[in-house]
C-alpha positions as CSV (number, residue, x, y, z in Angstrom):
1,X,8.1,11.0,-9.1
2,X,4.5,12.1,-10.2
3,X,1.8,9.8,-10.2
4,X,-1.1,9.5,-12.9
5,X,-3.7,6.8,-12.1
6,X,-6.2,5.8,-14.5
7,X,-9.6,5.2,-13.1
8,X,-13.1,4.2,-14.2
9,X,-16.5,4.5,-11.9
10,X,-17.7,1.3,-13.3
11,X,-15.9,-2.0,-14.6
12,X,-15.9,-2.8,-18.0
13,X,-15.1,0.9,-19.4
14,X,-11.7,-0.2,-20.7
15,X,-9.4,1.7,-18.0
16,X,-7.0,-1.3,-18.3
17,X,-6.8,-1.0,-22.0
18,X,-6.4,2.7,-22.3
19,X,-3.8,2.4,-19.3
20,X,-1.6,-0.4,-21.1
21,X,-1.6,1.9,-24.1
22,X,-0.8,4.7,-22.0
23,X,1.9,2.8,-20.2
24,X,3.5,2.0,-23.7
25,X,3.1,5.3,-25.5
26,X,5.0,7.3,-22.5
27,X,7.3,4.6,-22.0
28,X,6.8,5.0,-18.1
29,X,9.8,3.2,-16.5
30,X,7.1,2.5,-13.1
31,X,3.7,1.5,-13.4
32,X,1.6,-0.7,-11.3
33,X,-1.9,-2.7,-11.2
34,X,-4.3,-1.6,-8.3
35,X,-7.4,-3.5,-8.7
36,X,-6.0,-6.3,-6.5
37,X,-8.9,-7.6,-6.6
38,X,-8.5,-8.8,-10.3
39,X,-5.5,-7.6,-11.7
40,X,-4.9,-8.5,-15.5
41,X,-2.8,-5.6,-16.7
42,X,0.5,-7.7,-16.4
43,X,-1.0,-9.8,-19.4
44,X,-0.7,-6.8,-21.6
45,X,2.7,-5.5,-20.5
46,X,5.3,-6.8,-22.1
47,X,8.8,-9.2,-21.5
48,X,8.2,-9.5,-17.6
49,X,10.5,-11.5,-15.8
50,X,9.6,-13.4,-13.1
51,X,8.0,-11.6,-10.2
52,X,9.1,-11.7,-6.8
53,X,6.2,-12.6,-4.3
54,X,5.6,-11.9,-0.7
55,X,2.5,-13.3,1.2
56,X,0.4,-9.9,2.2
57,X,-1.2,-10.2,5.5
58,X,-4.3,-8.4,6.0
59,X,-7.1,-8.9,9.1
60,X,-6.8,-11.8,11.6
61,X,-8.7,-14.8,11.7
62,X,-9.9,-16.2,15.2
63,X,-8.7,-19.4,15.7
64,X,-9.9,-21.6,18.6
65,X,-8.0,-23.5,20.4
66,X,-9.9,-27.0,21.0
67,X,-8.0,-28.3,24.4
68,X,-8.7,-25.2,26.1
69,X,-12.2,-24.6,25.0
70,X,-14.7,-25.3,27.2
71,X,-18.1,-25.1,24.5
72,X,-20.3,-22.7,26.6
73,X,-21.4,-22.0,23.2
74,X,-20.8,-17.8,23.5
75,X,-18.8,-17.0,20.6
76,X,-20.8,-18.9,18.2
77,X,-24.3,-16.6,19.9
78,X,-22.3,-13.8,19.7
79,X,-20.9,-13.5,15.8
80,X,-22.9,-12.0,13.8
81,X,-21.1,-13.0,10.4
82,X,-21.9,-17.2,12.0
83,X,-18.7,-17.5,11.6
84,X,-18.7,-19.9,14.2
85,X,-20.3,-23.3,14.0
86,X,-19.7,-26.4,15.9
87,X,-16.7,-24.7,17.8
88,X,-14.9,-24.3,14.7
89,X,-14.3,-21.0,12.7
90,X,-14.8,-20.8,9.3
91,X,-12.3,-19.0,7.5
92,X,-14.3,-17.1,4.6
93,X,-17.0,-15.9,7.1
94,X,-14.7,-14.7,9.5
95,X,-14.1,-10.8,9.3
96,X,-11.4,-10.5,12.1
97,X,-14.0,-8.5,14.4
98,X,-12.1,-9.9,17.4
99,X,-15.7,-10.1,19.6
100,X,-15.6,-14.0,19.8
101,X,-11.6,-13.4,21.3
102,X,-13.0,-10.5,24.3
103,X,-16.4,-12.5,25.2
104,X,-14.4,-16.4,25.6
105,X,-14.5,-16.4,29.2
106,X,-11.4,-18.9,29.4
107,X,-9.7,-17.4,26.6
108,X,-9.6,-20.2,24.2
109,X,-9.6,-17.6,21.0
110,X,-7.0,-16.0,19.6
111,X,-6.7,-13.7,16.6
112,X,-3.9,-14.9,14.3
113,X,-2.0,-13.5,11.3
114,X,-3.8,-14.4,8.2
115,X,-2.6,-14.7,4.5
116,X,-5.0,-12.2,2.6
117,X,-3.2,-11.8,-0.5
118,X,0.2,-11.5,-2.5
119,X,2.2,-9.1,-3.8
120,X,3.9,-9.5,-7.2
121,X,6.9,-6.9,-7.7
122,X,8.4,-7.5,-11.6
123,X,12.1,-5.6,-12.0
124,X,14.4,-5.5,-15.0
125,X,16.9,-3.1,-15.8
126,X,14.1,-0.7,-17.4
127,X,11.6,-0.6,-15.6
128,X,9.7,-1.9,-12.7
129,X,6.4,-3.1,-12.2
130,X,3.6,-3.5,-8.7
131,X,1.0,-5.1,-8.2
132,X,-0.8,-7.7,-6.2
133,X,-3.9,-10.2,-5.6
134,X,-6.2,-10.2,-3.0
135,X,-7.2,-14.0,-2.2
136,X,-11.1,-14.7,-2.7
137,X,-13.0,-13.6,0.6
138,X,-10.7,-11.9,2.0
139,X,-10.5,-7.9,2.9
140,X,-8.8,-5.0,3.6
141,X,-8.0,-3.9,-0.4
142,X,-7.3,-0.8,0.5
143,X,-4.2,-1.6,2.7
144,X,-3.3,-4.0,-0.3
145,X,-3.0,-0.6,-2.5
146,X,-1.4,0.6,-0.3
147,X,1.1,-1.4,-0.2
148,X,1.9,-1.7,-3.9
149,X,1.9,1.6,-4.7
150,X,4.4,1.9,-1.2
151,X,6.9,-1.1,-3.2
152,X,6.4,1.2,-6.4
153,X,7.4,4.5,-5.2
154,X,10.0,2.1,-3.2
155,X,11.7,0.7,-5.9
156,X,11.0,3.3,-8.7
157,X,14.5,4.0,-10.7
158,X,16.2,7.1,-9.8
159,X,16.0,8.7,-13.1
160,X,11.6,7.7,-13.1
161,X,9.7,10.8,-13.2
162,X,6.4,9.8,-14.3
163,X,4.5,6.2,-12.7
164,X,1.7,5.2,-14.4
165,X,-1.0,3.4,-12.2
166,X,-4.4,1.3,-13.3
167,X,-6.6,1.6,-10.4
168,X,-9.7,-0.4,-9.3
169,X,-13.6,0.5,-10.5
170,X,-16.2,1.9,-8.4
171,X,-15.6,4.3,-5.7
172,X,-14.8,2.4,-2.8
173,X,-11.7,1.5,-0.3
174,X,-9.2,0.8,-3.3
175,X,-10.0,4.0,-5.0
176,X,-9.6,5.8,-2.2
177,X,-6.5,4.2,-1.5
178,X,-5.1,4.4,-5.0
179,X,-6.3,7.9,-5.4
180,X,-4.3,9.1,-2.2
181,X,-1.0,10.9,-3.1
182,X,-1.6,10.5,-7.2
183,X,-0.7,14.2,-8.7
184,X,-3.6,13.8,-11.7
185,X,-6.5,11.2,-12.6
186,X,-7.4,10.0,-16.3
187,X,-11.3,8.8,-15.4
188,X,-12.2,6.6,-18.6
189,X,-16.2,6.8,-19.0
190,X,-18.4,5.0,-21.5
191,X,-21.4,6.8,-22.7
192,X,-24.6,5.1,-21.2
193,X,-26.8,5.6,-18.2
194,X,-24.8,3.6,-15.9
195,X,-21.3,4.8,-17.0
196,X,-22.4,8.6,-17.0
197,X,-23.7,8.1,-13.5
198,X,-20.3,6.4,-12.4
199,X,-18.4,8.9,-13.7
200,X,-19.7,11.3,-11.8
201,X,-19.3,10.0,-8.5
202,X,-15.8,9.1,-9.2
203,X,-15.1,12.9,-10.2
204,X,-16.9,14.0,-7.1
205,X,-14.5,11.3,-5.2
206,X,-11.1,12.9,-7.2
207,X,-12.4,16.3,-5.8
208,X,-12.7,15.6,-2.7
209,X,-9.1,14.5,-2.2
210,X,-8.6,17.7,-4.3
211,X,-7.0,15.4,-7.0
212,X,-7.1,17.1,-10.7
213,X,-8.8,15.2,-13.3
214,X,-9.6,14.5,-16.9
215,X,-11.7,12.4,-18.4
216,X,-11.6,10.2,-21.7
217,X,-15.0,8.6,-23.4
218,X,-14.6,5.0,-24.5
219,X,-16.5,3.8,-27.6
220,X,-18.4,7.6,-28.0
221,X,-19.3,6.7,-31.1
222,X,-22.3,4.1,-29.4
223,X,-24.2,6.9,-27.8
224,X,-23.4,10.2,-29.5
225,X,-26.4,12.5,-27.2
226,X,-24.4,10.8,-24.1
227,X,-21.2,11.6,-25.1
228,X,-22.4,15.2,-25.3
229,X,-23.7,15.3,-22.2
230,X,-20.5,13.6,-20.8
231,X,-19.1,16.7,-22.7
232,X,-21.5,19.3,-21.6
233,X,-21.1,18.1,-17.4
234,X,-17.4,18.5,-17.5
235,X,-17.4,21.6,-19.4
236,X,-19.4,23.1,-16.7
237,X,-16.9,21.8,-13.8
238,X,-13.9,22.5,-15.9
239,X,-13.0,19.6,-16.3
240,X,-11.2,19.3,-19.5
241,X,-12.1,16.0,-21.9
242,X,-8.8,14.3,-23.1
243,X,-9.8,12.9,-26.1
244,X,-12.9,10.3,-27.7
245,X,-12.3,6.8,-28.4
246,X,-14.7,5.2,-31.1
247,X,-15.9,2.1,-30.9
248,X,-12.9,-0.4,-32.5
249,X,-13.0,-4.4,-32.9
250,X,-9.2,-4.2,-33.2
251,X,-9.6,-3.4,-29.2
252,X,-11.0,-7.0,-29.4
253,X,-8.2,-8.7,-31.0
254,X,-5.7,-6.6,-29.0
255,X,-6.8,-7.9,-25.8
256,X,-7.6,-11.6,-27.1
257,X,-3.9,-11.7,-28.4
258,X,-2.1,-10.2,-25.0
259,X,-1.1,-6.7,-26.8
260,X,-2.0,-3.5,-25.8
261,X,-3.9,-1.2,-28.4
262,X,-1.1,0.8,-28.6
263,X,0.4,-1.7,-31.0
264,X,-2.0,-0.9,-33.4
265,X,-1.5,2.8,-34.0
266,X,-3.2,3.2,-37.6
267,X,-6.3,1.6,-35.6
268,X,-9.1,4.1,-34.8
269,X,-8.9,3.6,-31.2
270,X,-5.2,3.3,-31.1
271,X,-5.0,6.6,-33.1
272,X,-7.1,8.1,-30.2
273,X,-5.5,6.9,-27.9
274,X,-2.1,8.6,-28.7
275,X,-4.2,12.0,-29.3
276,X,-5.4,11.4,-25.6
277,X,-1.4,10.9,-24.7
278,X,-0.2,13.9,-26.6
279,X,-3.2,15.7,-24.9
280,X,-2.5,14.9,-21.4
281,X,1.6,15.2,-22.0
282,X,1.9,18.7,-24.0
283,X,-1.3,20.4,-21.3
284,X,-0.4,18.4,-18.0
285,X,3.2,16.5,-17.7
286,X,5.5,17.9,-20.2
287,X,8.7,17.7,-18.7
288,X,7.7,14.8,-15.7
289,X,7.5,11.8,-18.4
290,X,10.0,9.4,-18.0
């Protein structure tokens, strides 16, 4: 099954929105929601049936056991997160370092199995869906990822040749760990300072895991001189550009009424968006849709 994972440098670009709509124009029978750490695409996909959860365990906590502790008062010098206060360990500070646990001298710490997040599947008899949410404080996103897109591939009909994944924003330990394995990324830019700058470091990212790219400019029409610069930097890494959304308020109502944009194809953005499809389907997938 090939994988094409939509990314963004930056929040805010509309990588969700353009991945729903790419979602529904293929009619991808697998797709999946990356950015555990705030995952809304299941509010624009539609008819899910109720998902099945599993509790996701990332790092360890410390825990100290009271009766055995004898408050010499070491772990709570030695942490440097001050996790540790009045011989009690504070679960949001606590980043499972495991120093407290080696420098006890009457080993009253332990590291114990902590509930960092959950895992939603959703599975009907067309398609199947990952995705997960990290709770608040909590880390290790990148094993999170890992793990939906592990249930996705996992539980992916037979007859699924094309899985469709929204990844997270920026650069960091979920990109890299949705990025990992994809066969293409779709980067979705926005034509300003900061979104030019983003986009950049997320191609050099897709490079370095020797990943092939393409990249899509949201709303061009706000900043035209930006958009051809966008235009102008990938030309000269040959990277090709997919296709230009303008600037639409129907995007608005889409996403304030749970649809994806792709339910509004005489809409200037949702007219672009199915260019961007046809673009990326005839030149890059034909044949792996499904």
């Amino acid at each position: 099954m090939k994988q094409f994972l939509v990314l963004s440098g930056k929040g805010g670009t509309g990588k969700t929105t353009v991945a729903s709509a790419l979602i529904q124009l293929s009619r991808s029978r697998a797709c999946a929601d990356c950015d555990v750490d705030a995952p809304n695409l299941h509010l624009v996909l539609p008819k899910l049936p109720e998902p099945e959860r599993t509790d996701y365990y990332g790092f360890g906590k410390a825990v100290i056991n009271a009766s055995q502790c004898t408050r010499c008062g070491l772990c709570e010098e030695n942490c440097r997160f001050g996790a540790i206060k009045d011989f009690t360990v504070g679960e949001f500070e606590c980043e499972g370092c495991g120093v407290c646990v080696e420098i006890c001298p009457v080993q009253a710490i332990t590291m114990q199995d902590h509930v960092s997040g959950e895992q939603m599947f959703y599975k009907d008899e067309r398609k199947v869906f990952s995705t997960a949410q990290l709770k608040m404080g909590s880390g290790a996103p990148g094993k999170l990822v890992t793990a939906v897109k592990q249930t996705l591939t996992q539980e992916a009909p037979d007859d699924a040749h094309l899985a469709i994944i929204d990844g997270s924003p920026g650069i960091g330990c979920p990109v890299i760990a949705s990025i990992t394995g994809v066969d293409m990324v779709l980067i979705v830019a926005e034509p300003t300072i900061s979104g030019m700058h983003d986009m950049k470091r997320i191609i050099d990212t897709a490079k370095h895991f020797g990943v092939s790219c393409a990249v899509c400019v949201n709303k061009f029409d706000v900043n035209l001189v930006n958009t051809k610069e966008i235009e102008g930097y990938c030309s000269g890494l040959e990277i090709p550009v997919a296709g230009l959304i303008p600037f639409d308020k129907t995007v608005v109502q889409a996403v304030n009424r749970c649809q994806s944009i792709a339910d509004y194809p005489d809409s200037p953005a949702g007219k672009a968006i199915l260019l961007i499809w046809e673009n990326i389907y005839n030149n890059y997938l034909r044949g792996d849709a499904g």
